[in-house]
KEKE-3310 file (N, C-alpha, C; in steps of 0.2 Angstrom, whole numbers, plus 5000, padded with zeros to 4 digits):
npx = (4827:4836:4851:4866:4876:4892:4902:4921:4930:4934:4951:4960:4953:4956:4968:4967:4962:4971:4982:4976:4971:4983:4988:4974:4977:4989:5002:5006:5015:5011:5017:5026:5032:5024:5026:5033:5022:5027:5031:5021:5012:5021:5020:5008:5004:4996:4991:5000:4992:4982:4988:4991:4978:4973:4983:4976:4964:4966:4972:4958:4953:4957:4971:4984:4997:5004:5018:5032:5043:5036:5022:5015:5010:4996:4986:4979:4969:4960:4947:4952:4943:4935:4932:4944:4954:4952:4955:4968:4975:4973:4981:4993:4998:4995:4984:4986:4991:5009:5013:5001:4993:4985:4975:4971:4953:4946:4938:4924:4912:4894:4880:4868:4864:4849:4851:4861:4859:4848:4857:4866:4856:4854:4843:4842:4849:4856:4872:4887:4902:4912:4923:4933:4940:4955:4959:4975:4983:4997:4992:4980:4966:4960:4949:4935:4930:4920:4917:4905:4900:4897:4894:4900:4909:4919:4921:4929:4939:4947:4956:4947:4942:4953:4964:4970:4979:4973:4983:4978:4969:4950:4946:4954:4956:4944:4941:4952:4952:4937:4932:4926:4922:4922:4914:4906:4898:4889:4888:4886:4880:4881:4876:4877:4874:4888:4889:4893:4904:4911:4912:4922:4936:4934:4937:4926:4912:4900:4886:4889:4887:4892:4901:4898:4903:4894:4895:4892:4896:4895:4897:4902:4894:4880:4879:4880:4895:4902:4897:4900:4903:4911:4916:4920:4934:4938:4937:4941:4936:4925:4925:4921:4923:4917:4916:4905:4899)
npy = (5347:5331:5329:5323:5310:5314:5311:5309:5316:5309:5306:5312:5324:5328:5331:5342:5351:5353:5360:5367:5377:5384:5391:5398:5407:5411:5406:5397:5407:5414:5407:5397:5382:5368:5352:5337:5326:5310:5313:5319:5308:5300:5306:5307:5293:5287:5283:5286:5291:5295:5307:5312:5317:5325:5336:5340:5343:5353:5362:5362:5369:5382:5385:5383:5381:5366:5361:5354:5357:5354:5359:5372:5388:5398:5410:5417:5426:5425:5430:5439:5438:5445:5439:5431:5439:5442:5428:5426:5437:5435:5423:5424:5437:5450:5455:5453:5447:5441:5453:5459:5477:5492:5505:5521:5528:5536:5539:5544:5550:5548:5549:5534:5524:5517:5503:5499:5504:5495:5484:5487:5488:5499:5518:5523:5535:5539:5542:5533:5525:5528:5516:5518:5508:5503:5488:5480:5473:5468:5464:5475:5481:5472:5475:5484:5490:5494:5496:5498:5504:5505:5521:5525:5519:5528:5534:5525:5519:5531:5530:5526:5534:5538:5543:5531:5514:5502:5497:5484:5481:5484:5473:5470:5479:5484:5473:5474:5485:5486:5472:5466:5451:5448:5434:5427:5426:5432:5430:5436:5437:5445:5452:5468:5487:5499:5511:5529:5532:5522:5515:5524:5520:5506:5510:5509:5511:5520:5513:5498:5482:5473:5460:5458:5456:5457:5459:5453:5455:5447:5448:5440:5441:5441:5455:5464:5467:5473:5478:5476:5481:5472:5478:5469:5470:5472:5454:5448:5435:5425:5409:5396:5379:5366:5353:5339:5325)
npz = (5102:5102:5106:5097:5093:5088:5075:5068:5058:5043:5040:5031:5030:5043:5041:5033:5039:5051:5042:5036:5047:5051:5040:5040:5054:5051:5055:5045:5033:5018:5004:5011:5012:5014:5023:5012:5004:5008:5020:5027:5030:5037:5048:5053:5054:5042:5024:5009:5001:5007:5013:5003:4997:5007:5005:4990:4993:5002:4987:4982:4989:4988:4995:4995:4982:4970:4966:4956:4965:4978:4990:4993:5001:4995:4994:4983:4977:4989:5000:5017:5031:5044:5053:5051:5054:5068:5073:5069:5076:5091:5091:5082:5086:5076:5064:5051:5037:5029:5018:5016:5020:5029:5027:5036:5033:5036:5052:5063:5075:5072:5065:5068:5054:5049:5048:5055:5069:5071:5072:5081:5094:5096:5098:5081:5072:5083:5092:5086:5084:5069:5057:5045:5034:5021:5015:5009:4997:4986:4976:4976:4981:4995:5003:5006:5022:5035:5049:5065:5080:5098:5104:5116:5119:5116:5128:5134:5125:5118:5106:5098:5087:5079:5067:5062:5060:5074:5087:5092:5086:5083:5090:5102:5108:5114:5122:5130:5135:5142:5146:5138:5128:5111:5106:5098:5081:5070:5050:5037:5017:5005:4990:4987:4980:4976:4987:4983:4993:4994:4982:4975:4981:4978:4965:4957:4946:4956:4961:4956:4957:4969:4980:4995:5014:5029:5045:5062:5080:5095:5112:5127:5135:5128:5120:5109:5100:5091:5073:5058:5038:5023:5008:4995:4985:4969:4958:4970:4980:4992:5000:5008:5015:5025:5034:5033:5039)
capx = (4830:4840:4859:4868:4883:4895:4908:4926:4929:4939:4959:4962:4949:4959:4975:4966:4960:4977:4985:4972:4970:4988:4985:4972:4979:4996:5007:5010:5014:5011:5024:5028:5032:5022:5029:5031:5016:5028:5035:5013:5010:5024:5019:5003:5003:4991:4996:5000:4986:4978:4991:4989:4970:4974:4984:4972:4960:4967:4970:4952:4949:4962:4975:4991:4999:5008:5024:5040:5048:5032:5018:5017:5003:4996:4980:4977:4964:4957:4946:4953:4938:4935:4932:4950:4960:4952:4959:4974:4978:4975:4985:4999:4996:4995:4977:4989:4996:5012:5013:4994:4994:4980:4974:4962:4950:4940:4936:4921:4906:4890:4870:4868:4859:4844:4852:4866:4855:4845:4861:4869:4853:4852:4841:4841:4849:4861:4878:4890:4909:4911:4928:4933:4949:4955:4964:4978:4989:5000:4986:4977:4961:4956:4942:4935:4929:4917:4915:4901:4904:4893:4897:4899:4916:4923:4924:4935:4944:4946:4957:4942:4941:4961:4964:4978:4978:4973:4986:4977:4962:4945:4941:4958:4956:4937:4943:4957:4948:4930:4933:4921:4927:4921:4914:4901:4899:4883:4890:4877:4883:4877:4878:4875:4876:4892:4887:4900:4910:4916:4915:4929:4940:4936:4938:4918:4906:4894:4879:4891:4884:4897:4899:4899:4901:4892:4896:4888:4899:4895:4901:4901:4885:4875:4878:4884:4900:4901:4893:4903:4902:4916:4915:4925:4937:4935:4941:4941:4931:4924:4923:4921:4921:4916:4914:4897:4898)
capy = (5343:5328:5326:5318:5310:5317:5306:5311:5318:5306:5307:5315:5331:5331:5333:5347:5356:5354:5364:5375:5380:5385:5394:5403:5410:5416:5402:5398:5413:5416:5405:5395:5376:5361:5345:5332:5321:5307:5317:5318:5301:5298:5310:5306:5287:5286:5280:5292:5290:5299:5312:5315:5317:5330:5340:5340:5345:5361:5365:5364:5375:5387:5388:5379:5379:5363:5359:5347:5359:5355:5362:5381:5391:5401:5409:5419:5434:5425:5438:5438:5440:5452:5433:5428:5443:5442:5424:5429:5444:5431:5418:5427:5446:5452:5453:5453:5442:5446:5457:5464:5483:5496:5513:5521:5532:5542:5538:5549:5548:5545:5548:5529:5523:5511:5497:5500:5506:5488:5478:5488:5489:5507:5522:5526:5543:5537:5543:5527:5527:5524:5518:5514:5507:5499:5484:5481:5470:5468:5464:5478:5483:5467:5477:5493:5489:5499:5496:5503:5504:5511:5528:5525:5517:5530:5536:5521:5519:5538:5528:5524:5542:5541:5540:5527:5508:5500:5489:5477:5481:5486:5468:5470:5487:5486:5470:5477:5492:5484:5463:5463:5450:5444:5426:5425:5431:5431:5434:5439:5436:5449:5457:5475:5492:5500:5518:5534:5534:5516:5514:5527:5516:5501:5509:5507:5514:5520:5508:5494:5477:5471:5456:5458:5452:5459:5453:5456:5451:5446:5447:5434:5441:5440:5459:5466:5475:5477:5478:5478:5478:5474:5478:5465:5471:5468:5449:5445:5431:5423:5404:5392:5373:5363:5342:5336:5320)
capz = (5097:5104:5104:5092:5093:5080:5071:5067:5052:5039:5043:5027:5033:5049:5041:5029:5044:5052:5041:5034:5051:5052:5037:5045:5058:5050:5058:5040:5028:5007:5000:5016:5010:5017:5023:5008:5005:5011:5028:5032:5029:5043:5055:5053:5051:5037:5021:5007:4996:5013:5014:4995:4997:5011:5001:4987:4997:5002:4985:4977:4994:4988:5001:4994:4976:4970:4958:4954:4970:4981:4988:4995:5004:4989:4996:4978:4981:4993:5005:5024:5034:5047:5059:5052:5057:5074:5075:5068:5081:5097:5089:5080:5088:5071:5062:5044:5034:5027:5011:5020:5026:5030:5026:5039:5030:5042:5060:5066:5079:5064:5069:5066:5052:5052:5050:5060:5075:5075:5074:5089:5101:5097:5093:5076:5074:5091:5089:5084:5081:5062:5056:5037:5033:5017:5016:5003:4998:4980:4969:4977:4987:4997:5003:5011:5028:5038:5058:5068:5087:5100:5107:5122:5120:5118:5134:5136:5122:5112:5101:5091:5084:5080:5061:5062:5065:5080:5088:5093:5081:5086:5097:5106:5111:5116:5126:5133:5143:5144:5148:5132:5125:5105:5108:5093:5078:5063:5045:5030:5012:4996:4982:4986:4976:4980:4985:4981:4996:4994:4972:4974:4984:4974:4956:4953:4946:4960:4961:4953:4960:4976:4985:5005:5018:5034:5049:5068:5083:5103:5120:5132:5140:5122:5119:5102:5100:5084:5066:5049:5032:5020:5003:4991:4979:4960:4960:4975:4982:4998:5002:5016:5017:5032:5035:5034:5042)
cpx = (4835:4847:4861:4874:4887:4901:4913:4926:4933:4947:4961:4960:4954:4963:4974:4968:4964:4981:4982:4972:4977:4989:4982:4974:4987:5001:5012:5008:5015:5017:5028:5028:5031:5028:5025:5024:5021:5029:5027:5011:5013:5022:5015:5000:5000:4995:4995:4997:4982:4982:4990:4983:4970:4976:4978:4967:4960:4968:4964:4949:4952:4967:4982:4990:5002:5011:5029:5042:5042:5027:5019:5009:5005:4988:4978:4976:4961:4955:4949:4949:4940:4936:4940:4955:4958:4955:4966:4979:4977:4978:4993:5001:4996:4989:4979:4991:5001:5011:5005:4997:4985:4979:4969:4959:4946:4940:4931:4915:4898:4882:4871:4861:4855:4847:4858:4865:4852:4849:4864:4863:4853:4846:4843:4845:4855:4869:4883:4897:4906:4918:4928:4938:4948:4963:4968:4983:4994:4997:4981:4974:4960:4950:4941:4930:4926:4915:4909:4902:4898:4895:4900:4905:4921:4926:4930:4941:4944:4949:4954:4943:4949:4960:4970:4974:4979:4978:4984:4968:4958:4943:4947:4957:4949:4938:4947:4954:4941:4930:4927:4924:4920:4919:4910:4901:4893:4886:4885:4883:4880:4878:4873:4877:4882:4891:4895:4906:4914:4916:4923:4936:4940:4938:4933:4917:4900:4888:4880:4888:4891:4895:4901:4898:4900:4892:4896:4893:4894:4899:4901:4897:4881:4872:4882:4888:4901:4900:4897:4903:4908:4911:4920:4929:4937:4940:4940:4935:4929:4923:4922:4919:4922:4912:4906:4896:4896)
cpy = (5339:5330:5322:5319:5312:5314:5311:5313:5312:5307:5311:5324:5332:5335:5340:5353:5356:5361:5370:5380:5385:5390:5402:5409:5413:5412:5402:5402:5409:5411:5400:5389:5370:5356:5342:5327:5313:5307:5317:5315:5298:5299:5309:5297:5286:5285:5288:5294:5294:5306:5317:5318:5324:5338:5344:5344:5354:5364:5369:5368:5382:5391:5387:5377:5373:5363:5355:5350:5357:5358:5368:5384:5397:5404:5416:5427:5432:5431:5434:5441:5442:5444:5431:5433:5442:5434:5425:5434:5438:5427:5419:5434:5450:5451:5453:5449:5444:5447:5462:5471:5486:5500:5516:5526:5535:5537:5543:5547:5554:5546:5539:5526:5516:5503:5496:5499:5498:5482:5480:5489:5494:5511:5524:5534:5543:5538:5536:5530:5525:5525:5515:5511:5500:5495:5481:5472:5471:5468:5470:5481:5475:5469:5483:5491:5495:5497:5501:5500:5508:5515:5528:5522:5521:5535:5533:5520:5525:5535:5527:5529:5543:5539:5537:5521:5507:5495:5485:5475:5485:5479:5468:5474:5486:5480:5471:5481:5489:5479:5461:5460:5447:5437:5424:5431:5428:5433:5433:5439:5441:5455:5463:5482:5497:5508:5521:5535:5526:5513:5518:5523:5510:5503:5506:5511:5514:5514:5501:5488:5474:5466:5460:5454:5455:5455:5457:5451:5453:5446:5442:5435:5442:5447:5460:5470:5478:5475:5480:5478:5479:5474:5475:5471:5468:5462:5445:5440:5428:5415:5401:5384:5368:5354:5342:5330:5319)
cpz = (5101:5102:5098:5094:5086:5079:5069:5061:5046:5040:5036:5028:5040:5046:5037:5035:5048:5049:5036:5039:5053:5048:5038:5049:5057:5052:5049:5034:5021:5007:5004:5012:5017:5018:5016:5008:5009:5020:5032:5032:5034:5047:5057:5055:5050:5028:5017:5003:4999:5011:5007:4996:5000:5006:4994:4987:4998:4994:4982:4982:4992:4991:4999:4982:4976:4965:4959:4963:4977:4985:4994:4997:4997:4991:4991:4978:4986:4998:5012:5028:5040:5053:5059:5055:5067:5076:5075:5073:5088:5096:5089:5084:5084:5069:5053:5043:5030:5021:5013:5022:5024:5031:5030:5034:5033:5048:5064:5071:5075:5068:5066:5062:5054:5053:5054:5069:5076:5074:5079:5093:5102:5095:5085:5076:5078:5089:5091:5082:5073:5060:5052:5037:5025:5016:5010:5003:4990:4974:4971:4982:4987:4999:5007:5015:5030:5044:5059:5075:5092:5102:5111:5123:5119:5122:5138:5132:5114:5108:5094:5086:5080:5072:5060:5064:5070:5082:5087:5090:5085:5094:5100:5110:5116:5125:5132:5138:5145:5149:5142:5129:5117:5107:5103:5088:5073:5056:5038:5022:5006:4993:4983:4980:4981:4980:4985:4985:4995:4985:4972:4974:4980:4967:4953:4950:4952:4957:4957:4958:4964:4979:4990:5008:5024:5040:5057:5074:5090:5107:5121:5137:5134:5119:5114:5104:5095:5078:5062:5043:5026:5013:4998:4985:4972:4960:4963:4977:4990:4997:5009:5012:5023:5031:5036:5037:5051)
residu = (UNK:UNK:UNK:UNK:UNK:UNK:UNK:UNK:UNK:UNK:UNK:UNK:UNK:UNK:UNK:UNK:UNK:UNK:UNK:UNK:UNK:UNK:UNK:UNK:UNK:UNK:UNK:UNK:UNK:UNK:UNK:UNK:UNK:UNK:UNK:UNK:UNK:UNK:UNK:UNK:UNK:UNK:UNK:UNK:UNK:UNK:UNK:UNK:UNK:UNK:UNK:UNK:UNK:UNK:UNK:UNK:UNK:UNK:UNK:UNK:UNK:UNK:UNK:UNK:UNK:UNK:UNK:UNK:UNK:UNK:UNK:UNK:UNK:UNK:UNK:UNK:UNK:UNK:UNK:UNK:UNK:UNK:UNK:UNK:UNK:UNK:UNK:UNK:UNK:UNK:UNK:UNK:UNK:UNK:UNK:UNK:UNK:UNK:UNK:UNK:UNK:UNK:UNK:UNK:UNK:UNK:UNK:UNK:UNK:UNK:UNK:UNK:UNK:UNK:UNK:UNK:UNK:UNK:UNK:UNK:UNK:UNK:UNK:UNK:UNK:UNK:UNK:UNK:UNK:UNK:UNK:UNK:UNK:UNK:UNK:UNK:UNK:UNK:UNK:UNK:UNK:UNK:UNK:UNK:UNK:UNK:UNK:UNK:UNK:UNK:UNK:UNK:UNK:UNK:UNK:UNK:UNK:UNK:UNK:UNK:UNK:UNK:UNK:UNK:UNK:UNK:UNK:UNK:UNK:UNK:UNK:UNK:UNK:UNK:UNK:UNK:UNK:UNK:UNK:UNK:UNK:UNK:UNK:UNK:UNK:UNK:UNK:UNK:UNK:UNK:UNK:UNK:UNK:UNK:UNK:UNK:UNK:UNK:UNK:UNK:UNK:UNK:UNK:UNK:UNK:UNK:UNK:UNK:UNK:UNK:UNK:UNK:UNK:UNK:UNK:UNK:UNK:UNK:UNK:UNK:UNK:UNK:UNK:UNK:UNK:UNK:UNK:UNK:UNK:UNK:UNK:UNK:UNK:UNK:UNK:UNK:UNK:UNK:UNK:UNK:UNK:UNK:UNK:UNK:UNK)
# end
């Protein structure tokens, strides 16, 4: 397939993606106040009609409330995905946002089931870490989180096995003692059945219908480091918006 040149995005999408991305990454926390629409019309030199549009913008994505007092990082239920904390933690050193904590719930070395095994390049059967942990905040379960790992890491980093959070997560740690570093990732979207060991956690009924979101990471030599699958909490939701032009 040829090249294509690729055109900027409209000046209003930048300024979204400016301070979405800020968002993101935890620079600015829950409740934090934007610059005025006329303050980003200056900085920006574009008029305000632009800076308004921006604004807006991030609303209808769900990242910012507005009122008379002006506008405010309000990111709802939104889910923080499993790609956001790992930006998050090389950005801020934190994989939280504030009012966020985390409860591990087991940490064991797992025969690895089928599909486990053919998202790590393993045996079937092959012993895998397996770490659960659930993520919380004021409204609740954000979600119950399952890691899979291959075994063999934990020669390097016994931590895996430790029922406690990881400082620096799992992609810090792995990175940290290996030079494996996280460089791609694939994530998988669907409504699964929530089996018993994770309805618990969320407050199902077993076989309740669940969004997820599963999500396969890379190295920088094109080798998997690790498989995950969250399980949403009653509520919560998943988006994304991205420029088309």
């Amino acid at each position: 397939m040829a090249p294509r040149v690729q055109r900027s995005a409209p000046p209003f999408m930048q300024i979204t993606e400016h301070y979405r991305q800020k968002i993101i990454d935890g620079v600015l926390a829950p409740d934090s106040k934007l610059p005025s629409i006329a303050e980003i019309a200056e900085e920006w030199g574009v008029a305000t009609a632009t800076a308004a549009k921006s604004i807006k913008q991030l609303q209808t994505e769900g990242y910012v409330r507005s009122s008379s007092q002006g506008t405010f990082v309000d990111l709802g239920r939104k889910l923080t995905k499993g790609s956001d904390r790992l930006q998050m933690m090389r950005v801020t050193g934190s994989g939280f946002r504030p009012g966020e904590r985390t409860e591990i719930l087991s940490a064991d070395l797992v025969p690895a089931p089928d599909h486990v095994a053919a998202a790590l390049g393993v045996d079937e059967g092959a012993e895998v870490v397996q770490r659960r942990r659930s993520y919380l905040d004021d409204q609740g379960v954000i979600t119950i989180s399952t890691s899979w790992l291959a075994g063999q890491l934990v020669s390097a980093a016994p931590e895996l096995l430790a029922v406690e959070p990881l400082p620096k997560m799992t992609f810090g740690l792995i990175e940290e003692r290996t030079g494996r570093r996280a460089v791609r990732r694939r994530d998988v979207v669907a409504m699964l059945p929530a089996p018993n060991d994770i309805s618990a956690h969320l407050g199902v009924e077993t076989d309740t219908p669940s969004l997820t979101m599963t999500n396969l990471y890379w190295d920088q030599h094109g080798e998997p480091t690790e498989y995950a699958r969250d399980f949403l909490g009653p509520g919560r939701e998943l988006s994304a918006e991205y420029p088309i032009d």
